[in-house]
C-alpha positions as CSV (number, residue, x, y, z in Angstrom):
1,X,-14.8,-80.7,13.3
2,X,-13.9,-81.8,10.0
3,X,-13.4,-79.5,6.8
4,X,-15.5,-80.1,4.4
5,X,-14.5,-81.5,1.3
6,X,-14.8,-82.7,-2.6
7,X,-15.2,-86.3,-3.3
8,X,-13.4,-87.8,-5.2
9,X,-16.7,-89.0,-7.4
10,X,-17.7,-85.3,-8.1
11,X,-17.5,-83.6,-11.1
12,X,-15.5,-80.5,-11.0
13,X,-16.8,-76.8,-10.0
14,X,-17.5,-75.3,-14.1
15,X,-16.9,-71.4,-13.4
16,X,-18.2,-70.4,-16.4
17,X,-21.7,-71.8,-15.9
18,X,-21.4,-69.9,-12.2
19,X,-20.8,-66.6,-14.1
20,X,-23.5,-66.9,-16.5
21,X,-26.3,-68.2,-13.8
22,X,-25.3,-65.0,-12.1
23,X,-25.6,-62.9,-14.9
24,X,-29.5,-64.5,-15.8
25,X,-30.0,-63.6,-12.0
26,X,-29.4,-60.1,-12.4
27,X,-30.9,-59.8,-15.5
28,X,-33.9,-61.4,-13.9
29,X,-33.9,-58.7,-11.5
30,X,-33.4,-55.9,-12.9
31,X,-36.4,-56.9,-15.5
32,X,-38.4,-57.2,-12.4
33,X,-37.1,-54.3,-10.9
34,X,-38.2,-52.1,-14.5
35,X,-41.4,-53.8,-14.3
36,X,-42.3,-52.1,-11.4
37,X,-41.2,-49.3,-12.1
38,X,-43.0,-48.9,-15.3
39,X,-46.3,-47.5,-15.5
40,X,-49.0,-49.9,-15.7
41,X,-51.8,-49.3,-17.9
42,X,-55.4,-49.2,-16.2
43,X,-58.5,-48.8,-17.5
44,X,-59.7,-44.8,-17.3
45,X,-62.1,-44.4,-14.7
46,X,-66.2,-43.9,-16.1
47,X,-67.1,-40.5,-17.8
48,X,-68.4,-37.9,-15.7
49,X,-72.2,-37.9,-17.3
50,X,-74.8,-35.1,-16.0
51,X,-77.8,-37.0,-15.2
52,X,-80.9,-36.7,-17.9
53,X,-83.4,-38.9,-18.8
54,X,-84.5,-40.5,-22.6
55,X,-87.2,-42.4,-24.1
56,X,-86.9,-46.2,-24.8
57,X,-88.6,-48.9,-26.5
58,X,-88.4,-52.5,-26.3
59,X,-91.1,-55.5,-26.9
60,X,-93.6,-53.1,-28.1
61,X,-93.5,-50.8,-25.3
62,X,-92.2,-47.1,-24.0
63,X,-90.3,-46.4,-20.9
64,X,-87.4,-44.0,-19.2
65,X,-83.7,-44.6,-19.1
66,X,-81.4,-42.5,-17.4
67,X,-78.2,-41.8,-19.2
68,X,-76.2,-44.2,-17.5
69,X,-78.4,-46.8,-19.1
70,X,-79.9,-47.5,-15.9
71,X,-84.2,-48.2,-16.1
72,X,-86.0,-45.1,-14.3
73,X,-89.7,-45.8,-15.9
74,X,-90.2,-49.5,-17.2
75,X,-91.2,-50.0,-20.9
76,X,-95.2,-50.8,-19.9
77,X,-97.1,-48.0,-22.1
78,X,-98.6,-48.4,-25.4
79,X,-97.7,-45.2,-26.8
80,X,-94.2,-43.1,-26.7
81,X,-93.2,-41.5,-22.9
82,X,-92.7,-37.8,-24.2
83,X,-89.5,-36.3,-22.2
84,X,-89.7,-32.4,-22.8
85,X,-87.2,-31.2,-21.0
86,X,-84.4,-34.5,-20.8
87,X,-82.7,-32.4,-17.2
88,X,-86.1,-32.9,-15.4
89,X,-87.9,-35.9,-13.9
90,X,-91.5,-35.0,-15.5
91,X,-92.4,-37.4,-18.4
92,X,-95.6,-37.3,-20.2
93,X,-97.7,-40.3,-20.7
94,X,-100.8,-41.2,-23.1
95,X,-103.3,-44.2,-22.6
96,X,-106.4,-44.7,-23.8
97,X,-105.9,-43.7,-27.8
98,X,-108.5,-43.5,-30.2
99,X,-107.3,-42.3,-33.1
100,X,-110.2,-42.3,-35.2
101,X,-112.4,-40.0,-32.8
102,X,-108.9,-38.0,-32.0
103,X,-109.7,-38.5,-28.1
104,X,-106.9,-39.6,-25.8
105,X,-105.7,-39.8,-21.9
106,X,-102.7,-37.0,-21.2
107,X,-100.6,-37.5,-17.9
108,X,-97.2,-36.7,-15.9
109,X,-95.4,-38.9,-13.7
110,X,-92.3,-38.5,-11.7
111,X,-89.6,-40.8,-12.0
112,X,-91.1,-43.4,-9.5
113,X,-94.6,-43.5,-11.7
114,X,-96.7,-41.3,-9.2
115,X,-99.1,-38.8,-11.1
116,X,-97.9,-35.2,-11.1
117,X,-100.0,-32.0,-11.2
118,X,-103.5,-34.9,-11.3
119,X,-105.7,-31.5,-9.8
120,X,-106.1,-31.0,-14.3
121,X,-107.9,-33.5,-16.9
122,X,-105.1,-33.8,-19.0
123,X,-101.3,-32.6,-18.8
124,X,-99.6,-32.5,-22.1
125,X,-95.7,-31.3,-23.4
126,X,-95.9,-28.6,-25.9
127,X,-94.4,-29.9,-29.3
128,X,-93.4,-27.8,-32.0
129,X,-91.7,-28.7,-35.2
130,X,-88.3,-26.2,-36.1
131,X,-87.3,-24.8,-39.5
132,X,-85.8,-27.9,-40.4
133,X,-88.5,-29.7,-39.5
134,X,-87.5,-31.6,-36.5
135,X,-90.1,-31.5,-33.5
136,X,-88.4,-29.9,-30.2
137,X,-90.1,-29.4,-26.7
138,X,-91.0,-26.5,-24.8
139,X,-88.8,-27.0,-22.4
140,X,-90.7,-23.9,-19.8
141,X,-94.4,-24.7,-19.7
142,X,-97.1,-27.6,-20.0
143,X,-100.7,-27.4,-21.4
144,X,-103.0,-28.8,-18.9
145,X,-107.1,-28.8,-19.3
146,X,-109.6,-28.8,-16.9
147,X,-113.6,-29.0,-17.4
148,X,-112.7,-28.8,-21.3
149,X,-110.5,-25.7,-21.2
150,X,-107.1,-25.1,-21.4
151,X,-103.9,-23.3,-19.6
152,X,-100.7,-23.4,-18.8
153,X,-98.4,-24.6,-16.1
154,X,-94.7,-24.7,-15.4
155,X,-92.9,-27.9,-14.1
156,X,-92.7,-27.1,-11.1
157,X,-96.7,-27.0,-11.3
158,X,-97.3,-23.2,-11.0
159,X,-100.0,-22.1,-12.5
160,X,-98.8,-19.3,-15.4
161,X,-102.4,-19.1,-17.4
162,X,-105.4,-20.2,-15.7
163,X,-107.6,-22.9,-17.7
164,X,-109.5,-20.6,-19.6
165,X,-109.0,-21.1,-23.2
166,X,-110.7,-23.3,-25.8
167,X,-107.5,-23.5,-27.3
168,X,-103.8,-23.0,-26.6
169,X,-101.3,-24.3,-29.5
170,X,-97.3,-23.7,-30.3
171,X,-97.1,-20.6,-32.6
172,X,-95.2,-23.8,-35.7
173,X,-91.2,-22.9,-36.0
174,X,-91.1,-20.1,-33.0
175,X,-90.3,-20.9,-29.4
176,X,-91.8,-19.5,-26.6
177,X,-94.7,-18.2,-28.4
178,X,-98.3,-19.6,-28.4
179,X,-101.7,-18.8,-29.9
180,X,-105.2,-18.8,-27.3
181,X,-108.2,-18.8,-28.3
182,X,-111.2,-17.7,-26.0
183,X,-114.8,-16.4,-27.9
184,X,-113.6,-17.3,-31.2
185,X,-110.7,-14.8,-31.1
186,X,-107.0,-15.4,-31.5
187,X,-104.3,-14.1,-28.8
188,X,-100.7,-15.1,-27.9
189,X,-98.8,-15.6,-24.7
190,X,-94.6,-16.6,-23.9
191,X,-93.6,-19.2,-22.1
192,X,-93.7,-17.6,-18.9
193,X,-97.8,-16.8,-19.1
194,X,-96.9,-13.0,-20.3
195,X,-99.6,-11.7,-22.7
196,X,-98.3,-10.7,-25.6
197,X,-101.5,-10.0,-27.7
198,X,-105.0,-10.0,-26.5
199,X,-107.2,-12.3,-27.8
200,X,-108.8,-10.0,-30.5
201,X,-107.0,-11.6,-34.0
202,X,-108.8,-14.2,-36.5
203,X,-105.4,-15.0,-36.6
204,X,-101.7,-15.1,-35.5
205,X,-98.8,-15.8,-37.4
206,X,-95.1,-15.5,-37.4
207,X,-93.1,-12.9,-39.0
208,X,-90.0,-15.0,-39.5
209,X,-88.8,-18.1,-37.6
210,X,-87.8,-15.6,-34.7
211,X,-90.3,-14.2,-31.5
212,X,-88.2,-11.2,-31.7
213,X,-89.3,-10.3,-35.2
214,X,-92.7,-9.8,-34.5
215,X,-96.0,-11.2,-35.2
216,X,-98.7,-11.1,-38.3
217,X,-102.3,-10.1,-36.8
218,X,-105.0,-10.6,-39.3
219,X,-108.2,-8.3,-37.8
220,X,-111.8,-9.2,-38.7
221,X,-111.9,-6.7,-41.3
222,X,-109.3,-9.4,-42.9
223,X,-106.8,-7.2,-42.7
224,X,-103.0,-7.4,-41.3
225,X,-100.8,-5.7,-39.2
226,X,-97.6,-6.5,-37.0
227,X,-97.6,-6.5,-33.1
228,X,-93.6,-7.0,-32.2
229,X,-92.8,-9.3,-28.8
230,X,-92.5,-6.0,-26.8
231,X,-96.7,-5.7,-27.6
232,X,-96.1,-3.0,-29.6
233,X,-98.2,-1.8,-32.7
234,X,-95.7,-1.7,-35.7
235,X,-98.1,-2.2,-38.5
236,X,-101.7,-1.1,-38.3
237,X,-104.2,-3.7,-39.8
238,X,-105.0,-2.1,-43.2
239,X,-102.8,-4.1,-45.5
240,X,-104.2,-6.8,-47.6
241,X,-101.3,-9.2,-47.1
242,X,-97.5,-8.9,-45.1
243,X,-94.9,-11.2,-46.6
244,X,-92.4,-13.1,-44.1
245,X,-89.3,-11.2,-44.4
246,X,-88.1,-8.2,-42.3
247,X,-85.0,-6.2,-42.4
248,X,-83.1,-2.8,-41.5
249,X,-86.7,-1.5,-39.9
250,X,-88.6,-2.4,-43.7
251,X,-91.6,-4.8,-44.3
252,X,-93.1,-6.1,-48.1
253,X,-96.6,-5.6,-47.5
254,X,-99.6,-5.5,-49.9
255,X,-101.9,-2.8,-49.6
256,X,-104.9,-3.4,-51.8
257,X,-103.1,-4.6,-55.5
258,X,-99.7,-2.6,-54.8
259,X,-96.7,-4.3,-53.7
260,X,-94.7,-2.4,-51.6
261,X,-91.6,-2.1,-49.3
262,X,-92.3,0.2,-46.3
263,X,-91.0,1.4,-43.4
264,X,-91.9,0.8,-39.9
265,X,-94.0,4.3,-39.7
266,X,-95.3,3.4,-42.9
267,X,-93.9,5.0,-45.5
268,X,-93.6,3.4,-48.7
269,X,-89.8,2.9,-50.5
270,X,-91.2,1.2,-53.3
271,X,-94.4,0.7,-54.9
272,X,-94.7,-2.1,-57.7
273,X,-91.0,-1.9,-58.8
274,X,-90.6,-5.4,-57.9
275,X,-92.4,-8.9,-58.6
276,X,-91.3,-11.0,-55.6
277,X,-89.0,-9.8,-52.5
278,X,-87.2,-12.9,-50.9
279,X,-85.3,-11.3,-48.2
280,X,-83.7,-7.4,-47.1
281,X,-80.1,-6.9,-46.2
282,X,-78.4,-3.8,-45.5
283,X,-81.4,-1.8,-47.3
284,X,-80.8,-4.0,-50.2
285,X,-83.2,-6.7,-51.4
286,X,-83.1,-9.6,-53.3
287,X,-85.4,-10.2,-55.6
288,X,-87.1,-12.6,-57.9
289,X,-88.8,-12.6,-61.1
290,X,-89.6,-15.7,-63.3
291,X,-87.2,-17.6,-61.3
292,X,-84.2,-15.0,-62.1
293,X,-82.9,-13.8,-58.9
294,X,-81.5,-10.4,-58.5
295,X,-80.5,-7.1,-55.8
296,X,-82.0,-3.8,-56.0
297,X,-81.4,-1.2,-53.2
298,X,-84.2,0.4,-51.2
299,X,-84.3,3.4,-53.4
300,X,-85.3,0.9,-56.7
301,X,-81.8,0.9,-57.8
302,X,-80.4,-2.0,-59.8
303,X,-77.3,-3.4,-57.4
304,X,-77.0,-7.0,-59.5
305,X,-79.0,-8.1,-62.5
306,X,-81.6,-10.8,-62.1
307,X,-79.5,-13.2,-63.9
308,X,-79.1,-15.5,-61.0
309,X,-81.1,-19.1,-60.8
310,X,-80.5,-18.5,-56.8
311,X,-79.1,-15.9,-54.5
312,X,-78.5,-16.2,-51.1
313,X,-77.2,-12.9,-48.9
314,X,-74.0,-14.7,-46.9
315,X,-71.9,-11.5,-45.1
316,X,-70.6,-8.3,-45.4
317,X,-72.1,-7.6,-48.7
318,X,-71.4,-11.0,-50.4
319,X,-74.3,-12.8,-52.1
320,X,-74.2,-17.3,-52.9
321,X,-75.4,-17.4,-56.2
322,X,-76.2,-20.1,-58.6
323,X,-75.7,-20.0,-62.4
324,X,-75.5,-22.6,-64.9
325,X,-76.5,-25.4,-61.9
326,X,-73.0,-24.5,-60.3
327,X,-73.0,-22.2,-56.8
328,X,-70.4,-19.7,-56.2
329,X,-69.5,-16.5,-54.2
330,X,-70.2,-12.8,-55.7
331,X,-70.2,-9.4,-54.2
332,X,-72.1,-6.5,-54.4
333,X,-70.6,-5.4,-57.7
334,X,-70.3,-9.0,-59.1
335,X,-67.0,-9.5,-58.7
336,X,-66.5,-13.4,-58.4
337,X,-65.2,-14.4,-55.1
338,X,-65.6,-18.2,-55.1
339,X,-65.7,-20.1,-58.3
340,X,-68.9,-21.1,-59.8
341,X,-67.6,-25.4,-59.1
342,X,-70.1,-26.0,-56.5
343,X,-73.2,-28.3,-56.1
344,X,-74.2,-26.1,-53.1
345,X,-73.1,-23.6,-50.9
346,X,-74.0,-22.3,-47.1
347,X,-73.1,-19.5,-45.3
348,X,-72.9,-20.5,-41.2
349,X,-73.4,-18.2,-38.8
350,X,-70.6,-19.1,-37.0
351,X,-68.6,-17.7,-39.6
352,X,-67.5,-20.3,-42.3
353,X,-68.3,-21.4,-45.5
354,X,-69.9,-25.0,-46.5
355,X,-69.2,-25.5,-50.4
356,X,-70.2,-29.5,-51.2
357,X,-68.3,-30.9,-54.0
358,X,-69.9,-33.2,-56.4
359,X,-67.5,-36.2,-55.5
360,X,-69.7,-35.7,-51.9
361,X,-66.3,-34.0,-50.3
362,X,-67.1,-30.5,-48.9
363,X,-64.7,-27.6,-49.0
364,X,-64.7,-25.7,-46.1
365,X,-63.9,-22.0,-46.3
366,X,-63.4,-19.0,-43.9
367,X,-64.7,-16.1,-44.4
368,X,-61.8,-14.5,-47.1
369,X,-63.1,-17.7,-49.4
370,X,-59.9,-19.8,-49.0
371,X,-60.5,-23.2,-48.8
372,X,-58.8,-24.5,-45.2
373,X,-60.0,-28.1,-45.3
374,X,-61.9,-31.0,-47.2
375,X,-63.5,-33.7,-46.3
376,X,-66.9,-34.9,-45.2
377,X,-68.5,-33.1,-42.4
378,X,-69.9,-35.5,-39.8
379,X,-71.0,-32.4,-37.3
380,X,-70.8,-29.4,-36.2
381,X,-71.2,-28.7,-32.6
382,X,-72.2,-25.4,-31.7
383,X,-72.5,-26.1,-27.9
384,X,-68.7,-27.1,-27.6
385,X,-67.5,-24.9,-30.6
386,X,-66.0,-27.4,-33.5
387,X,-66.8,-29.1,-36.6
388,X,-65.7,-32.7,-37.0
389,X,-64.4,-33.7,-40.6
390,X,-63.5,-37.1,-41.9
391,X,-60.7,-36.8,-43.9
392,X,-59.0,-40.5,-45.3
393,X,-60.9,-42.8,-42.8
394,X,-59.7,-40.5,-39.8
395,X,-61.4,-37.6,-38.3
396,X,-60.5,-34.0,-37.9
397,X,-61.3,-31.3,-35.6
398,X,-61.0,-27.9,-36.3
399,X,-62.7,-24.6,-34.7
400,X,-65.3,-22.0,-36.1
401,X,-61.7,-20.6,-37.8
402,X,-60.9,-23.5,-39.3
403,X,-57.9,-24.3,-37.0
404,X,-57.3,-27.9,-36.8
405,X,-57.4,-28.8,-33.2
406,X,-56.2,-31.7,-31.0
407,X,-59.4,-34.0,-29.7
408,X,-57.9,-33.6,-26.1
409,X,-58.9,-29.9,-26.7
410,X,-62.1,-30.8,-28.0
411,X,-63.6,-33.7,-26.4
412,X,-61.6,-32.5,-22.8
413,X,-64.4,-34.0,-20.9
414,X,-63.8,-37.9,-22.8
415,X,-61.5,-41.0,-21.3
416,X,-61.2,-42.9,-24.6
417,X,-59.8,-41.2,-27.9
418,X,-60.3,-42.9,-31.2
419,X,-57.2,-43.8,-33.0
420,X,-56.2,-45.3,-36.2
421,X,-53.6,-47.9,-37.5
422,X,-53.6,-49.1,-40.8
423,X,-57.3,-49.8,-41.8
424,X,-58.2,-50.7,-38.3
425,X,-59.1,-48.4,-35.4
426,X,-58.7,-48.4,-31.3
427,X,-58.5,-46.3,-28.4
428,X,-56.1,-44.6,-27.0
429,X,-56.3,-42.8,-23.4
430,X,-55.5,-39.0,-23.0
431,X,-51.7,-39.8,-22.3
432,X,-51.7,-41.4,-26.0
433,X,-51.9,-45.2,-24.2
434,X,-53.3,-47.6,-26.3
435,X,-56.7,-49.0,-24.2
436,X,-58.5,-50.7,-26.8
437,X,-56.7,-52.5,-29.4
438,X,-57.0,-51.7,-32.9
439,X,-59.6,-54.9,-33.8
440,X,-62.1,-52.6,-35.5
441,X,-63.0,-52.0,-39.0
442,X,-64.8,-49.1,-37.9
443,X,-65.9,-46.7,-35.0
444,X,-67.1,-43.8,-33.2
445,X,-66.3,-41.5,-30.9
446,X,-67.2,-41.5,-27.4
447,X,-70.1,-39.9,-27.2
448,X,-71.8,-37.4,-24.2
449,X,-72.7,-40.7,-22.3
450,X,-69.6,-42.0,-22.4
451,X,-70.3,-45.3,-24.9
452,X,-68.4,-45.4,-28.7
453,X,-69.7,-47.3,-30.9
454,X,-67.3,-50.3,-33.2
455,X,-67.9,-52.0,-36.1
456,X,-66.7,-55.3,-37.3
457,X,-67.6,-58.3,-39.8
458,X,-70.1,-55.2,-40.8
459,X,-71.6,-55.0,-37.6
460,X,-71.6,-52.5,-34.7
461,X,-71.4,-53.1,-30.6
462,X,-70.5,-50.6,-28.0
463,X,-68.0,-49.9,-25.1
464,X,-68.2,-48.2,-22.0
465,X,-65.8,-44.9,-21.0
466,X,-63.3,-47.8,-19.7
467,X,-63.1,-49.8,-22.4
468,X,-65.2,-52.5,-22.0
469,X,-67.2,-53.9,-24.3
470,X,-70.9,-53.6,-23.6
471,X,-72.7,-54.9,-26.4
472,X,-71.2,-57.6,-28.7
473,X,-71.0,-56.4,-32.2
474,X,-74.8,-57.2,-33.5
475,X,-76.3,-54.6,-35.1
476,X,-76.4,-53.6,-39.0
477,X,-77.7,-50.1,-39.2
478,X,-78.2,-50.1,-42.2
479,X,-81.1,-47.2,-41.8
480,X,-79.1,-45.0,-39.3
481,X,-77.3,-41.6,-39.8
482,X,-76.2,-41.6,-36.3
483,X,-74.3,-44.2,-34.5
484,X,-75.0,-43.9,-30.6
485,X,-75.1,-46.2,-27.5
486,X,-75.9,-45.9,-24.1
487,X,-74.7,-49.1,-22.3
488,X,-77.2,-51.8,-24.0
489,X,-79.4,-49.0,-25.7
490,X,-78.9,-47.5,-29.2
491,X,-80.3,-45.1,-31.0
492,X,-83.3,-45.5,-33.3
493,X,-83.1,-44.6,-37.0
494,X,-86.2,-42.0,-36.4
495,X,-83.5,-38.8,-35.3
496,X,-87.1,-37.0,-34.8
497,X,-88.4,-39.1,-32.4
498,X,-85.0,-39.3,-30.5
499,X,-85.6,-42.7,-28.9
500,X,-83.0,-45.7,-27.9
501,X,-84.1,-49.5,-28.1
502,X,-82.5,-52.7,-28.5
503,X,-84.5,-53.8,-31.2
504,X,-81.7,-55.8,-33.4
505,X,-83.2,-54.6,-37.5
């Protein structure tokens, strides 16, 4: 068998083309070799979302999300579905409104529309409004009627106050508390069908914004007295009026003309040494006389002149005050502790200082008055222990001692993080891989439910915990303080009716 060979028309073998088609081989390879060996980046799987329930409206009707988004009660009623407590499938549904006579149709259905607890008339949720006035829910009982009277169930229908009251109403700004009224006469009962105070009272009304505080009694003699939560006596009903502040075991009660601070046996500290008491701390109270605001202690001793237009008692013997239109920091002997440089100031339980700035900036301050940040505070989340700040476009986390903190930390429970380059913003995942590109003039963060909301061209849309985008960017919101999706659902303007539509406005 013949070798083979060249012929003689063939051009010659060109080594140095060989050499470099091998090199672009293994180049080739290793690039593909790399490639697979490089992390590829995948979408983050959904948020986990504990199942609750909210309130929608679309084409001028109510219904019941979940909050995946998913329908649980279509939009079919006239008036709002009322979801007291948003962990329970028991909504509460009204037909058949008049308003002029005030009469209406009260029900509860489960999450496939069947009537619960249908042995009453009417079921109803308890609504109260809060100190700031924002309605909340008893989230414990419902007030049902039967044959024109009224009681008190719990969800799980058990019967905690038998239908016997002509009455039965939220004690306004105090949970768990509510007045009955049987014969004429006024009583109160907790949320888990307790008596409290018999129905004896012309009328019942809160000590402070707290149950444990106590409650006003006003006997038919028109006199008042104070009945604490534990059904104790602690005022008899001879005084002629009992003003709503409490502190260290003392009362400002009117007896006849006098003014008074007393004790809770009675005994008077003061008699007529004041004109107007607006709160006792630490046996001191301020105090208030043609709108000059000032401290005595217990014992009628001047502590700070009444020289202040406003005084507020913060901590630890430290007063917010306000003179000349500015608010700063004093202490019990006047000493200036924060500059008088603010439009307002607020004292947080939590332990830190709110001091707004009139450029709309606020100063936030722990509690030896240094300032630790400034910016704008977009919330403070006592659940989950931070307070957000945006600070230059970007937001900041920080905890109740003003630490900054990482948003991993915070938000631990989130997929997507928002992130920031140049004016535009994205997402990154928690390993600090970019997900969403930075196409957005503006955004949020993921919120409970897993959605963030993004603006551009001055609209806003949504995307999922992956991602994705769920809702083109549509909406203006030009009315809302709080940017919030779930899936195609956003939330109304109305933060007190706390609904979600797609109504486009």
């Amino acid at each position: 068998m013949g070798k083979g060979r060249r012929y003689d028309g063939e051009p010659k073998l060109n080594k140095k083309k060989v050499v470099a088609a091998a090199l672009v081989l293994a180049v080739l390879i290793m690039i593909i070799i790399l490639m697979i060996k490089l992390p590829t980046v995948k979408r983050p799987q959904g948020k986990n979302v504990a199942n609750s329930y909210l309130t929608v409206y679309t084409n001028d009707k109510w219904g019941v999300i979940n909050s995946k988004g998913d329908t649980v009660i279509e939009a079919k009623y006239s008036e709002m579905v009322v979801i007291p407590d948003p962990t329970r499938e028991v909504f509460i549904c009204q037909e058949n409104v008049d308003v002029q006579n005030g009469t209406y149709t009260s029900f509860a259905i489960d999450k496939t529309g069947k009537k619960l607890f249908d042995t009453y008339d009417q079921v109803e949720a308890m609504q109260n409004i809060d100190s700031n006035g924002m309605v909340f829910y008893d989230t414990n009982v419902l007030k049902v009627q039967k044959d024109g009277k009224y009681g008190l169930i719990n969800f799980k229908g058990t019967e905690l106050i038998a239908p016997e009251y002509t009455s039965i109403t939220p004690l306004e700004k105090v949970s768990k508390s509510f007045v009955t009224e049987k014969d004429g006469k006024k009583g109160l009962v907790d949320s888990t069908g307790s008596i409290i105070i018999d129905n004896l009272y012309q009328e019942i009304k809160p000590l402070t914004d707290r149950y444990e505080d106590g409650y006003i009694v006003k006997d038919e003699n028109n006199q008042y007295g104070l009945i604490n939560y534990n059904k104790k006596q602690i005022l008899e009903c001879k005084y002629s009026e009992i003003k709503n502040i409490c502190g260290s075991d003392m009362y400002v009660v009117k007896e006849g003309e006098d003014l008074k601070l007393i004790t809770t046996d009675g005994e008077a500290k003061l008699t007529n040494k004041f004109k107007e008491a607006i709160s006792i701390d630490n046996s001191n109270i301020i105090v208030k006389d043609d709108n000059k605001y000032g401290v005595i202690s217990s014992e009628g001793e001047e502590i700070i002149a009444q020289e202040y237009e406003n005084l507020k008692y913060a901590f630890d013997g430290n007063y917010i005050a306000k003179k000349d239109g500015k608010y700063g920091i004093i202490d019990i002997s006047k000493q200036i502790l924060v500059n008088f440089e603010y439009e307002y100031i607020a004292y947080s339980s939590e332990g830190f200082i709110e001091a707004e700035k009139s450029d709309g900036q606020t100063d936030l301050l722990n509690n030896l008055f240094e300032v630790k940040t400034t910016g704008i505070i977009s919330e403070i989340n006592t659940k989950q222990g931070y307070i957000k700040v945006r600070k230059d476009g970007e937001y900041k986390y920080y905890n109740f001692k003003l630490e900054e903190k990482d948003i991993k930390d915070v938000l631990s429970t989130n997929t997507l993080f928002l992130s920031k380059k140049g004016d535009k913003y994205g997402f990154v995942n928690a390993n600090g891989i970019v997900v969403v590109d930075y196409l957005y003039d503006d955004a949020t963060e993921q919120n409970d439910y897993g959605y963030a909301g993004v603006k551009i061209g001055g609209k806003w849309g949504a995307i999922d915990s992956s991602g994705k985008v769920v809702v083109e960017p549509t909406y203006e919101f030009n009315q809302n303080t709080v940017i919030s999706f779930i899936n195609k659902w956003h939330l109304a303007p109305d933060l007190n009716a706390n609904y979600y539509t797609d109504i486009i406005e």
